[in-house]
N, C-alpha and C positions, 0 to 999 in steps of 0.2 A: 462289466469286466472288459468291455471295448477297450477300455482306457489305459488298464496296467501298463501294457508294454510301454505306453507314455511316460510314466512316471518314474519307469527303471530309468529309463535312456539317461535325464539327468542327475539322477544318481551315479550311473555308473561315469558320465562327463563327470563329473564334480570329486572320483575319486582320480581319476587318471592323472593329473596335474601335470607340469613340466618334466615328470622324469628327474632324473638325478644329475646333479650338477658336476660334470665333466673339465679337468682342468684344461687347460687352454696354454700354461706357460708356468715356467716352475716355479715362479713366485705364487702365482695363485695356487699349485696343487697345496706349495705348504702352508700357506693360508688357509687352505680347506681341511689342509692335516693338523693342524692349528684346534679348529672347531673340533672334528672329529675328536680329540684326543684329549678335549680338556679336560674331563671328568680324571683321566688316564694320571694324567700332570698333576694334576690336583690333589698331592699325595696325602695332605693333611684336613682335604673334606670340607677348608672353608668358603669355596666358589671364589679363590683369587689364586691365580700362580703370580709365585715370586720367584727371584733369582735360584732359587733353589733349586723348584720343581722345574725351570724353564732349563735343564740341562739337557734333559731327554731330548728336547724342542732343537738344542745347537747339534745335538750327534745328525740329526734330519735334514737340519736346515743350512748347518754351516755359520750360522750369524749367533754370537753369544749373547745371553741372557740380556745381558743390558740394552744391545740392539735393538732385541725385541720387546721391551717392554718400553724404551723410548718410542716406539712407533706406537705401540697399542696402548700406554695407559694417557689415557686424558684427562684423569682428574687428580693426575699428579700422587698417589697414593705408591708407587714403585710397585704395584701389582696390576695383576690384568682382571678386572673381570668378564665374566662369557660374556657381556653385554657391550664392551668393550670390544670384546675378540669380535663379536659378529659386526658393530660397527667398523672397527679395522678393516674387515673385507670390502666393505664398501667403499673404502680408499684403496683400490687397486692399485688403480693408475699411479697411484701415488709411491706404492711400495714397488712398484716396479720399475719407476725412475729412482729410488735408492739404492735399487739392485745395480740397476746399470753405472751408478756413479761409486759402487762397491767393489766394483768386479774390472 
């Protein structure tokens, strides 16, 4: 029984993780409010927002429906899927020189 306390230690590392991802700039929090929300948006349950659902998204964000799905849809469908939306975030940098030639 020497040993237990060894075996919790990386357990309890291995829960801890990064912590919760903190915005940094207001393109990113709505990006992350983005993620957050999509279930939200998602008013008709089929894991895509469209023009429709993405209204709630322009009262937050400021940029209208089309905006936002120019940016996040990539396979040309005029919807977003989460899959989509989580790739989106990873083009930060990217939405965030949109912003500045927006504004």
């Amino acid at each position: 029984m020497k040993f237990a306390p060894l075996l919790v230690l990386p357990l309890i590392a291995a829960c801890s993780g990064p912590g919760p991802i903190v915005p940094e700039t207001k393109v990113e929090k709505q990006m992350i409010g983005l993620l957050e929300k999509f279930d939200r948006y998602d008013l008709n349950g089929d894991g895509e927002l469209d023009s429709g659902e993405l209204v709630a998204a322009q009262k937050s964000t400021g940029h209208p429906p089309s905006e936002i799905i120019d940016f996040y849809d990539r396979d040309k469908s005029r919807t977003i899927s989460l899959r989509e939306a989580q790739r989106g975030f990873k083009r930060l940098d990217e939405a965030e020189q949109r912003a500045d030639h927006t504004h």
